[in-house]
N, C-alpha and C positions, 0 to 999 in steps of 0.2 A: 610551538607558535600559538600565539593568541585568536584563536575561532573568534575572537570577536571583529576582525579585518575579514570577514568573510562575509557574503550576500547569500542566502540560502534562496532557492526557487522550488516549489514544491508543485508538478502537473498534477492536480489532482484528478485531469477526465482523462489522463493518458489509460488509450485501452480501453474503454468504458462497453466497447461493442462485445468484447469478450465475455462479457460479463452481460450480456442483454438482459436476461431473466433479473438482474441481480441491480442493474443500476439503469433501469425503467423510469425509476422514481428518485436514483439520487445517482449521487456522483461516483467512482470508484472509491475515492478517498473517503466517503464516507460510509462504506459497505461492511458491514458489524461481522465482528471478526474476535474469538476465543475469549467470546460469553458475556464482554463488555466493554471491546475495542471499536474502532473502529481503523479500519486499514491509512489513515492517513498517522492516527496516532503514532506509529511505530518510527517514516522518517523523521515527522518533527520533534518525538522525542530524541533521537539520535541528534539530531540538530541543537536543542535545546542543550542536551547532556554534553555536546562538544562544545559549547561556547557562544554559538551563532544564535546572537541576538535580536538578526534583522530579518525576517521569511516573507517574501513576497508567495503568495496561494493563488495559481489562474487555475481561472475556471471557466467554463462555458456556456455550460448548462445543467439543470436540474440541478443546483448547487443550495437551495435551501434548507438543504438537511446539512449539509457540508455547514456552513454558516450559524446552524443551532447549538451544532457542536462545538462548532469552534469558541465562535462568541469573541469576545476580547483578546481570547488570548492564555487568558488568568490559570488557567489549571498546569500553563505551560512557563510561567513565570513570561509572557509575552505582552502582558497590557501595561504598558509604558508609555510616557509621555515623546521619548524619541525610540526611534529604530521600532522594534515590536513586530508585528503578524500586520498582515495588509493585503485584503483579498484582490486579487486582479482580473474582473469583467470582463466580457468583452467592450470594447469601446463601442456604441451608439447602437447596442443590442449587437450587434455582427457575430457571428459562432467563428471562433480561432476553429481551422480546416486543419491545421497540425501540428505540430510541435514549434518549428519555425515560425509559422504564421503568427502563436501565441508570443512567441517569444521578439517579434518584430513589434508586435502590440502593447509588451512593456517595454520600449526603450525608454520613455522619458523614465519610465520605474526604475531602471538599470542609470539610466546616465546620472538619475538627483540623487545617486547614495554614493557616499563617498568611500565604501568598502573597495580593498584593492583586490580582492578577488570574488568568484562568485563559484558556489556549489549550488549544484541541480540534479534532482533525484525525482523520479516517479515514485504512488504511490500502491501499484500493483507487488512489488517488491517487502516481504515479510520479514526483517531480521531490526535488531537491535548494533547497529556499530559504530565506533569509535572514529569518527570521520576528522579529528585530530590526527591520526598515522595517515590518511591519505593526503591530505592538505600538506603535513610535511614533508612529505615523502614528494609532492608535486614542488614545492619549492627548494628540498636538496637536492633535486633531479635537474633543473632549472629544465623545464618541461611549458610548453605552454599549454596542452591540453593533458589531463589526466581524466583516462579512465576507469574507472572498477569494474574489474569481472572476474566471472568465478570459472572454475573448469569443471565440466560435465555434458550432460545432452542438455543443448539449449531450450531454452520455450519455444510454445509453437505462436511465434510474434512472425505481423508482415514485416515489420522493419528492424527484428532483432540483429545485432551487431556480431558478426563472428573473428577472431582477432587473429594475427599471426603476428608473432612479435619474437625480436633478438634476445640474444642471454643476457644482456642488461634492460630489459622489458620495452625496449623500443616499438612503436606499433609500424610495422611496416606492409600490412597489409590489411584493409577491412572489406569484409563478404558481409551483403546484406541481404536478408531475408532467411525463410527458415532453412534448418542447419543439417538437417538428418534426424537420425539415430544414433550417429557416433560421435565419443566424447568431445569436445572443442573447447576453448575459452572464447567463452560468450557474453560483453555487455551487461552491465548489470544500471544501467543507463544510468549512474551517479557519475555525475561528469565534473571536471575542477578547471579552472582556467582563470585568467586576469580579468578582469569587468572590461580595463581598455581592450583588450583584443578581443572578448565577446561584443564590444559596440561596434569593433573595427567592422566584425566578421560579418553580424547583420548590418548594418548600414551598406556596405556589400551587398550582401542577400536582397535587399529592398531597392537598389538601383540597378544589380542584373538579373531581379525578376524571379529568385532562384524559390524552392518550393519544397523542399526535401531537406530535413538537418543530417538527416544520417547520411544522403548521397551526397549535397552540396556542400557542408561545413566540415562534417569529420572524412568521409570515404575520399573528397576532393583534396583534399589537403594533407595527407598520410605524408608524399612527400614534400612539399613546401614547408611541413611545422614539425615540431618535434612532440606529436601524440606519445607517449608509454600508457603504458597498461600499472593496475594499483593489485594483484591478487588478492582474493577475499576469501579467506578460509574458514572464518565464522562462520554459524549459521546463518542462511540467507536463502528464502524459498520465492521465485516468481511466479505469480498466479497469471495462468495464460487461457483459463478456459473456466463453467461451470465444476468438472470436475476435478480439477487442479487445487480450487477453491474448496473443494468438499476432502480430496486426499490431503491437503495442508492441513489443514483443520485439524482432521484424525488422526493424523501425524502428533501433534500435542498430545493427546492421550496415550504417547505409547513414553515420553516424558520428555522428548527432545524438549520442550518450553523451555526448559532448566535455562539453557543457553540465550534462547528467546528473551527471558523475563530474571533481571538477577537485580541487588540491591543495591549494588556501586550503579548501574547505569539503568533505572523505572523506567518503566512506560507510561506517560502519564494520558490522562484523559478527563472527559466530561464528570465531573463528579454525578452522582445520583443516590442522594441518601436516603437508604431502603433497610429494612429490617433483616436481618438475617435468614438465611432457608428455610423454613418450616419440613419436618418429617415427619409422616403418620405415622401411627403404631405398628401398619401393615406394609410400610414403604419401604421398597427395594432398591438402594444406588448402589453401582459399579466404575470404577473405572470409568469417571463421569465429570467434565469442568460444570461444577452448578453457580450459576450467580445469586448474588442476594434479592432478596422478595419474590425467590420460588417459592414455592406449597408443591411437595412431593405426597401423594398419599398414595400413586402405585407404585411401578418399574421402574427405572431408568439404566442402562445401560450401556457403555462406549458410545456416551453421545457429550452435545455440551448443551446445557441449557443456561440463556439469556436470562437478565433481570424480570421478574414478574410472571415467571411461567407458571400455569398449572397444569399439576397431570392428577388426574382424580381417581379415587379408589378401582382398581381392575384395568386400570389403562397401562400398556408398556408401549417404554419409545427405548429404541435400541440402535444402535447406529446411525445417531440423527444429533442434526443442528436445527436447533428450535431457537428461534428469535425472540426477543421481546415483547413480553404479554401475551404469548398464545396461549392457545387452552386445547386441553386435551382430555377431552370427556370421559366419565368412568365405562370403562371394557373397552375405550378403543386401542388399537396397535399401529404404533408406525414405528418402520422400519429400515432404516437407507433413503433417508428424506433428510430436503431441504426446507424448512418454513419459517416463512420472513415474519414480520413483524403482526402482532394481532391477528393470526391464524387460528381458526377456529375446527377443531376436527370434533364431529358429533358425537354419541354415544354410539357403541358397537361397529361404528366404520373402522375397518381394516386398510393401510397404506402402506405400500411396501415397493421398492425399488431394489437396485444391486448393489453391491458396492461399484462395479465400475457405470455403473448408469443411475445416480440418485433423484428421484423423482424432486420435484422445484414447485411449491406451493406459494404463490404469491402472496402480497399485502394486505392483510384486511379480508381474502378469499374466507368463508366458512365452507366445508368440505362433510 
Protein backbone atom coordinates (compact mmCIF):
# COMPACT_ATOMS: atom_id res chain seq x y z
CA UNK A 1 0.00 0.00 0.00
CA UNK A 2 1.02 3.52 -0.71
CA UNK A 3 1.91 5.49 2.88
CA UNK A 4 1.30 8.26 1.12
CA UNK A 5 -2.96 7.87 1.94
CA UNK A 6 -1.81 8.05 5.38
CA UNK A 7 -1.86 11.34 7.98
CA UNK A 8 1.09 10.85 10.34
CA UNK A 9 0.51 12.71 14.06
CA UNK A 10 3.55 12.94 15.97
CA UNK A 11 2.89 13.91 20.33
CA UNK A 12 5.89 15.27 20.77
CA UNK A 13 5.26 16.44 24.82
CA UNK A 14 3.83 12.93 25.43
CA UNK A 15 5.64 11.97 28.77
CA UNK A 16 7.53 15.11 29.08
CA UNK A 17 7.23 14.76 33.11
CA UNK A 18 9.32 11.58 33.01
CA UNK A 19 11.85 13.12 31.68
CA UNK A 20 11.79 16.53 34.14
CA UNK A 21 15.52 17.07 34.45
CA UNK A 22 15.64 16.42 30.72
CA UNK A 23 12.88 18.34 29.07
CA UNK A 24 12.84 21.58 31.69
CA UNK A 25 13.72 23.47 28.67
CA UNK A 26 12.43 21.71 25.72
CA UNK A 27 10.13 19.13 24.52
CA UNK A 28 10.57 15.28 24.75
CA UNK A 29 10.89 15.16 21.11
CA UNK A 30 13.57 17.22 21.09
CA UNK A 31 15.68 15.56 23.82
CA UNK A 32 19.42 14.77 22.16
CA UNK A 33 19.85 11.38 21.92
CA UNK A 34 23.26 8.94 20.48
CA UNK A 35 25.49 11.94 19.96
CA UNK A 36 23.49 13.78 17.31
CA UNK A 37 19.79 12.80 17.32
CA UNK A 38 17.29 14.00 18.78
CA UNK A 39 14.30 11.64 19.98
CA UNK A 40 11.70 12.87 17.73
CA UNK A 41 14.02 12.20 14.70
CA UNK A 42 13.60 8.43 14.91
CA UNK A 43 9.44 8.46 14.42
CA UNK A 44 9.64 10.90 11.69
CA UNK A 45 12.33 9.25 10.06
CA UNK A 46 10.21 5.98 10.12
CA UNK A 47 7.39 7.99 8.84
CA UNK A 48 9.43 9.76 6.15
CA UNK A 49 11.01 6.23 5.08
CA UNK A 50 7.32 4.60 4.86
CA UNK A 51 5.93 7.12 2.50
CA UNK A 52 3.94 9.35 4.84
CA UNK A 53 4.29 12.65 3.45
CA UNK A 54 1.91 14.66 5.59
CA UNK A 55 3.11 14.86 9.76
CA UNK A 56 1.03 17.02 11.81
CA UNK A 57 3.77 17.83 15.25
CA UNK A 58 1.53 19.00 18.67
CA UNK A 59 3.04 20.48 20.90
CA UNK A 60 2.39 22.47 24.02
CA UNK A 61 4.99 23.66 25.43
CA UNK A 62 8.68 24.59 25.57
CA UNK A 63 8.64 23.60 22.03
CA UNK A 64 11.34 26.11 20.57
CA UNK A 65 13.91 23.82 20.47
CA UNK A 66 11.49 21.28 18.91
CA UNK A 67 10.98 24.08 16.04
CA UNK A 68 14.97 24.82 15.65
CA UNK A 69 15.30 21.49 14.78
CA UNK A 70 12.84 20.91 12.77
CA UNK A 71 12.57 23.97 10.72
CA UNK A 72 10.93 23.24 7.35
CA UNK A 73 11.00 20.28 7.27
CA UNK A 74 14.12 20.03 4.52
CA UNK A 75 16.42 17.49 6.20
CA UNK A 76 13.24 15.18 6.08
CA UNK A 77 12.42 15.74 2.39
CA UNK A 78 9.16 17.43 4.30
CA UNK A 79 9.24 21.29 2.86
CA UNK A 80 6.63 21.08 0.28
CA UNK A 81 4.44 23.22 -1.20
CA UNK A 82 1.44 20.65 -0.25
CA UNK A 83 1.06 17.99 2.52
CA UNK A 84 4.69 18.35 4.46
CA UNK A 85 5.39 18.89 8.53
CA UNK A 86 2.95 21.37 10.34
CA UNK A 87 3.45 22.08 13.85
CA UNK A 88 0.16 22.11 16.02
CA UNK A 89 0.01 24.78 18.99
CA UNK A 90 -2.04 24.90 21.29
CA UNK A 91 -5.03 26.97 20.15
CA UNK A 92 -5.10 30.60 21.86
CA UNK A 93 -2.02 29.65 24.16
CA UNK A 94 -4.27 26.79 26.17
CA UNK A 95 -1.67 23.77 27.13
CA UNK A 96 -3.47 20.26 25.52
CA UNK A 97 -3.95 18.39 29.46
CA UNK A 98 -3.62 14.93 27.36
CA UNK A 99 -3.52 13.16 24.60
CA UNK A 100 -7.21 13.44 23.82
CA UNK A 101 -7.37 17.03 24.64
CA UNK A 102 -4.57 17.51 21.92
CA UNK A 103 -6.06 15.50 19.62
CA UNK A 104 -9.76 17.23 19.95
CA UNK A 105 -7.49 20.55 19.32
CA UNK A 106 -6.53 19.38 15.84
CA UNK A 107 -9.78 18.30 14.39
CA UNK A 108 -10.06 20.96 11.69
CA UNK A 109 -6.03 19.68 11.13
CA UNK A 110 -7.53 16.09 10.85
CA UNK A 111 -10.83 16.92 8.98
CA UNK A 112 -8.97 19.49 5.94
CA UNK A 113 -6.54 16.44 4.90
CA UNK A 114 -7.81 14.35 2.77
CA UNK A 115 -5.68 11.09 3.73
CA UNK A 116 -7.94 7.98 4.32
CA UNK A 117 -6.11 6.94 7.21
CA UNK A 118 -4.15 8.29 10.04
CA UNK A 119 -0.91 6.97 12.14
CA UNK A 120 0.08 8.33 15.57
CA UNK A 121 3.04 7.49 17.46
CA UNK A 122 4.86 9.20 20.44
CA UNK A 123 8.13 10.31 20.68
CA UNK A 124 9.45 8.62 23.88
CA UNK A 125 9.51 5.37 21.79
CA UNK A 126 13.38 4.59 20.23
CA UNK A 127 13.40 2.23 17.14
CA UNK A 128 13.64 2.64 13.34
CA UNK A 129 10.34 0.70 11.66
CA UNK A 130 8.89 -0.05 8.66
CA UNK A 131 5.27 1.23 9.34
CA UNK A 132 4.37 0.00 5.71
CA UNK A 133 3.73 -3.84 7.42
CA UNK A 134 1.48 -2.20 10.07
CA UNK A 135 -0.59 -0.06 7.81
CA UNK A 136 -1.15 -3.33 5.66
CA UNK A 137 -1.57 -5.45 7.89
CA UNK A 138 -4.40 -2.99 9.41
CA UNK A 139 -6.23 -2.84 6.13
CA UNK A 140 -5.84 -7.00 5.29
CA UNK A 141 -7.06 -7.33 8.75
CA UNK A 142 -10.07 -4.91 7.95
CA UNK A 143 -9.50 -3.82 11.50
CA UNK A 144 -10.58 -0.28 12.55
CA UNK A 145 -8.08 0.27 15.06
CA UNK A 146 -4.51 -1.09 15.03
CA UNK A 147 -2.13 -1.23 17.55
CA UNK A 148 1.68 -1.91 17.85
CA UNK A 149 3.03 -3.59 20.69
CA UNK A 150 5.86 -5.35 21.65
CA UNK A 151 6.04 -8.20 24.41
CA UNK A 152 8.13 -7.99 27.51
CA UNK A 153 7.96 -5.89 31.01
CA UNK A 154 6.21 -3.00 30.12
CA UNK A 155 7.36 0.94 30.98
CA UNK A 156 6.71 2.39 34.10
CA UNK A 157 3.88 4.71 32.06
CA UNK A 158 0.52 5.99 34.12
CA UNK A 159 -1.37 5.15 31.07
CA UNK A 160 0.51 2.50 29.50
CA UNK A 161 -1.73 -0.11 27.60
CA UNK A 162 -1.63 -3.79 28.53
CA UNK A 163 -3.20 -6.09 25.88
CA UNK A 164 -4.81 -9.49 25.74
CA UNK A 165 -5.59 -10.64 22.47
CA UNK A 166 -7.01 -13.97 20.25
CA UNK A 167 -4.83 -16.21 18.13
CA UNK A 168 -5.67 -14.15 15.19
CA UNK A 169 -4.53 -10.87 17.25
CA UNK A 170 -7.93 -9.58 18.09
CA UNK A 171 -7.66 -7.16 21.07
CA UNK A 172 -10.06 -8.29 23.54
CA UNK A 173 -9.06 -6.97 26.57
CA UNK A 174 -7.02 -3.59 27.63
CA UNK A 175 -5.58 -3.00 31.32
CA UNK A 176 -4.32 0.47 31.81
CA UNK A 177 -1.69 1.57 33.92
CA UNK A 178 1.53 0.04 35.04
CA UNK A 179 1.99 -3.69 34.42
CA UNK A 180 4.26 -5.24 36.98
CA UNK A 181 7.35 -7.07 36.50
CA UNK A 182 6.12 -9.77 34.46
CA UNK A 183 6.32 -10.13 30.78
CA UNK A 184 2.81 -8.82 28.89
CA UNK A 185 2.30 -7.39 25.45
CA UNK A 186 2.29 -3.84 26.12
CA UNK A 187 1.29 -0.69 23.81
CA UNK A 188 3.81 0.71 21.88
CA UNK A 189 1.22 3.64 21.49
CA UNK A 190 1.67 3.76 17.42
CA UNK A 191 -1.90 3.48 16.73
CA UNK A 192 -3.51 3.11 12.86
CA UNK A 193 -7.04 3.75 12.11
CA UNK A 194 -9.43 5.66 9.48
CA UNK A 195 -9.34 9.66 9.70
CA UNK A 196 -13.50 9.13 9.37
CA UNK A 197 -13.72 7.13 12.41
CA UNK A 198 -10.94 9.11 14.43
CA UNK A 199 -13.34 12.41 13.76
CA UNK A 200 -16.28 10.01 14.48
CA UNK A 201 -14.57 8.92 17.75
CA UNK A 202 -13.50 12.60 19.07
CA UNK A 203 -16.42 14.45 17.97
CA UNK A 204 -17.90 11.93 20.28
CA UNK A 205 -15.23 12.68 23.01
CA UNK A 206 -16.03 16.45 22.79
CA UNK A 207 -20.01 16.14 23.15
CA UNK A 208 -19.72 13.48 26.03
CA UNK A 209 -17.13 15.43 27.79
CA UNK A 210 -14.82 12.38 27.72
CA UNK A 211 -11.18 12.97 28.95
CA UNK A 212 -8.95 9.88 28.76
CA UNK A 213 -7.83 8.24 25.13
CA UNK A 214 -6.63 5.18 26.55
CA UNK A 215 -9.90 4.60 28.88
CA UNK A 216 -12.56 6.47 26.72
CA UNK A 217 -11.55 5.65 22.94
CA UNK A 218 -9.52 2.34 22.88
CA UNK A 219 -10.39 0.50 26.69
CA UNK A 220 -14.19 1.68 25.83
CA UNK A 221 -14.60 0.31 22.71
CA UNK A 222 -12.52 -3.29 22.82
CA UNK A 223 -16.00 -4.54 22.27
CA UNK A 224 -17.93 -2.28 20.03
CA UNK A 225 -14.82 -2.22 17.34
CA UNK A 226 -12.61 -4.54 15.96
CA UNK A 227 -8.97 -3.30 17.77
CA UNK A 228 -5.89 -6.14 16.87
CA UNK A 229 -2.78 -5.81 17.95
CA UNK A 230 0.47 -5.22 15.08
CA UNK A 231 3.56 -7.35 17.12
CA UNK A 232 6.79 -5.55 16.77
CA UNK A 233 9.86 -7.70 17.01
CA UNK A 234 12.47 -5.06 15.83
CA UNK A 235 14.27 -3.16 17.87
CA UNK A 236 12.12 -0.77 19.71
CA UNK A 237 13.31 0.69 23.42
CA UNK A 238 10.57 3.02 25.40
CA UNK A 239 12.14 5.58 27.68
CA UNK A 240 9.91 5.76 30.84
CA UNK A 241 12.32 7.61 33.23
CA UNK A 242 15.78 9.47 33.73
CA UNK A 243 17.44 6.33 33.89
CA UNK A 244 15.74 4.45 31.19
CA UNK A 245 17.06 7.31 29.08
CA UNK A 246 20.74 6.86 30.39
CA UNK A 247 20.36 2.52 30.14
CA UNK A 248 19.14 3.02 26.38
CA UNK A 249 21.75 5.18 25.48
CA UNK A 250 24.45 2.55 26.79
CA UNK A 251 22.72 -0.08 25.32
CA UNK A 252 24.17 1.37 21.80
CA UNK A 253 27.64 1.00 22.88
CA UNK A 254 27.30 -2.55 23.37
CA UNK A 255 26.18 -2.52 19.33
CA UNK A 256 22.54 -3.16 19.33
CA UNK A 257 22.38 0.52 17.02
CA UNK A 258 23.21 -1.90 14.09
CA UNK A 259 19.37 -2.61 14.11
CA UNK A 260 18.75 0.96 15.21
CA UNK A 261 20.61 2.72 12.38
CA UNK A 262 20.95 0.83 8.84
CA UNK A 263 21.36 2.19 5.20
CA UNK A 264 18.00 0.97 3.49
CA UNK A 265 16.00 2.86 6.25
CA UNK A 266 18.48 6.56 7.84
CA UNK A 267 17.70 8.30 10.44
CA UNK A 268 17.72 11.49 9.30
CA UNK A 269 18.03 14.89 11.13
CA UNK A 270 19.34 18.57 11.68
CA UNK A 271 22.38 18.79 9.53
CA UNK A 272 25.35 20.63 11.38
CA UNK A 273 28.47 21.05 9.30
CA UNK A 274 31.35 20.63 11.76
CA UNK A 275 35.01 19.36 11.24
CA UNK A 276 35.80 16.07 12.02
CA UNK A 277 37.07 14.77 15.84
CA UNK A 278 40.29 16.12 16.69
CA UNK A 279 42.65 13.39 18.88
CA UNK A 280 45.59 14.49 20.85
CA UNK A 281 48.80 12.74 20.92
CA UNK A 282 48.06 11.66 24.61
CA UNK A 283 44.07 10.89 23.94
CA UNK A 284 42.49 7.82 24.94
CA UNK A 285 38.91 6.51 23.26
CA UNK A 286 37.15 3.32 24.02
CA UNK A 287 34.18 1.79 23.12
CA UNK A 288 32.84 5.43 22.61
CA UNK A 289 29.84 7.10 19.94
CA UNK A 290 32.10 10.59 19.48
CA UNK A 291 30.32 13.36 17.24
CA UNK A 292 32.08 15.61 14.84
CA UNK A 293 33.70 18.90 16.33
CA UNK A 294 35.01 17.12 19.41
CA UNK A 295 38.73 17.82 20.59
CA UNK A 296 39.77 14.70 22.62
CA UNK A 297 43.00 15.33 24.25
CA UNK A 298 42.29 12.96 27.39
CA UNK A 299 40.07 9.84 28.17
CA UNK A 300 37.03 8.85 26.90
CA UNK A 301 35.46 5.73 27.69
CA UNK A 302 31.86 3.78 27.30
CA UNK A 303 30.40 6.95 26.94
CA UNK A 304 28.91 9.06 23.97
CA UNK A 305 29.99 12.46 23.26
CA UNK A 306 27.90 15.20 21.34
CA UNK A 307 29.00 17.63 18.48
CA UNK A 308 31.65 20.31 19.94
CA UNK A 309 32.77 18.59 23.17
CA UNK A 310 35.91 19.21 24.89
CA UNK A 311 37.74 17.00 27.11
CA UNK A 312 41.31 18.41 27.78
CA UNK A 313 44.65 16.87 28.57
CA UNK A 314 44.32 14.69 32.07
CA UNK A 315 40.45 14.69 32.13
CA UNK A 316 38.65 11.23 31.83
CA UNK A 317 34.90 10.88 31.22
CA UNK A 318 33.84 7.12 31.34
CA UNK A 319 30.34 6.13 31.39
CA UNK A 320 28.80 9.20 30.48
CA UNK A 321 26.67 11.24 28.04
CA UNK A 322 27.98 14.63 27.53
CA UNK A 323 25.83 16.83 25.35
CA UNK A 324 26.71 19.61 23.01
CA UNK A 325 29.51 21.95 23.68
CA UNK A 326 30.44 21.04 27.03
CA UNK A 327 33.82 21.19 28.22
CA UNK A 328 35.76 19.18 30.40
CA UNK A 329 38.65 20.83 31.94
CA UNK A 330 42.14 19.19 32.09
CA UNK A 331 42.44 16.41 35.23
CA UNK A 332 38.77 16.53 35.77
CA UNK A 333 36.89 12.96 36.05
CA UNK A 334 33.31 12.23 35.45
CA UNK A 335 31.90 9.22 35.78
CA UNK A 336 28.10 7.88 35.29
CA UNK A 337 26.83 11.29 34.39
CA UNK A 338 24.42 13.00 32.49
CA UNK A 339 25.30 16.63 30.98
CA UNK A 340 23.13 18.57 28.95
CA UNK A 341 24.13 21.07 26.75
CA UNK A 342 27.12 23.81 27.41
CA UNK A 343 28.19 22.05 30.71
CA UNK A 344 31.07 23.36 32.05
CA UNK A 345 33.08 20.87 34.58
CA UNK A 346 36.38 22.87 36.14
CA UNK A 347 39.75 21.72 36.29
CA UNK A 348 40.55 18.90 38.98
CA UNK A 349 36.55 18.57 39.94
CA UNK A 350 35.74 14.85 40.42
CA UNK A 351 31.94 13.71 39.24
CA UNK A 352 30.81 10.41 39.71
CA UNK A 353 27.37 8.69 40.08
CA UNK A 354 26.39 4.78 39.45
CA UNK A 355 25.33 3.14 36.90
CA UNK A 356 22.00 2.57 38.27
CA UNK A 357 21.62 6.12 39.74
CA UNK A 358 23.52 8.76 37.06
CA UNK A 359 23.94 11.96 38.35
CA UNK A 360 22.11 14.90 35.79
CA UNK A 361 24.06 18.21 35.20
CA UNK A 362 21.87 20.79 33.76
CA UNK A 363 22.05 23.45 30.95
CA UNK A 364 24.55 25.93 30.84
CA UNK A 365 25.34 24.80 34.81
CA UNK A 366 29.43 25.20 35.23
CA UNK A 367 30.33 22.80 37.94
Amino acid sequence: MAASNVLGIIYSNAYDSLLGELTSVRTMGSVPFAGRYRLIDFVLSSMVNSGIGKVGVSTKANYQSLMDHLGSGKPWDLSRKRDGITFLPPFSGEKYENRLNALEAMLPYISKSTNEYVLMADCNVVCNLDYTEIIDGHIKSGADITIAYKRGIAPKLSHVMSLEMTEDSRITSVKIGEAGDKACDYSLNIIVMSRVLLERLLRSAVVMGLKNFEFDIIAANVNALNIRGHKIDEYAKVIDSLQSYYDISMELLSGEYRELFNAENPVYTKVRDDMPAIYGICSKATNSLIADGCTIKGTVENSILFRGVYVAEGAVVRNAIVMQDSYISANAKVNCAILDKNVVIKPNKELSGAETYPIYIGKDITV
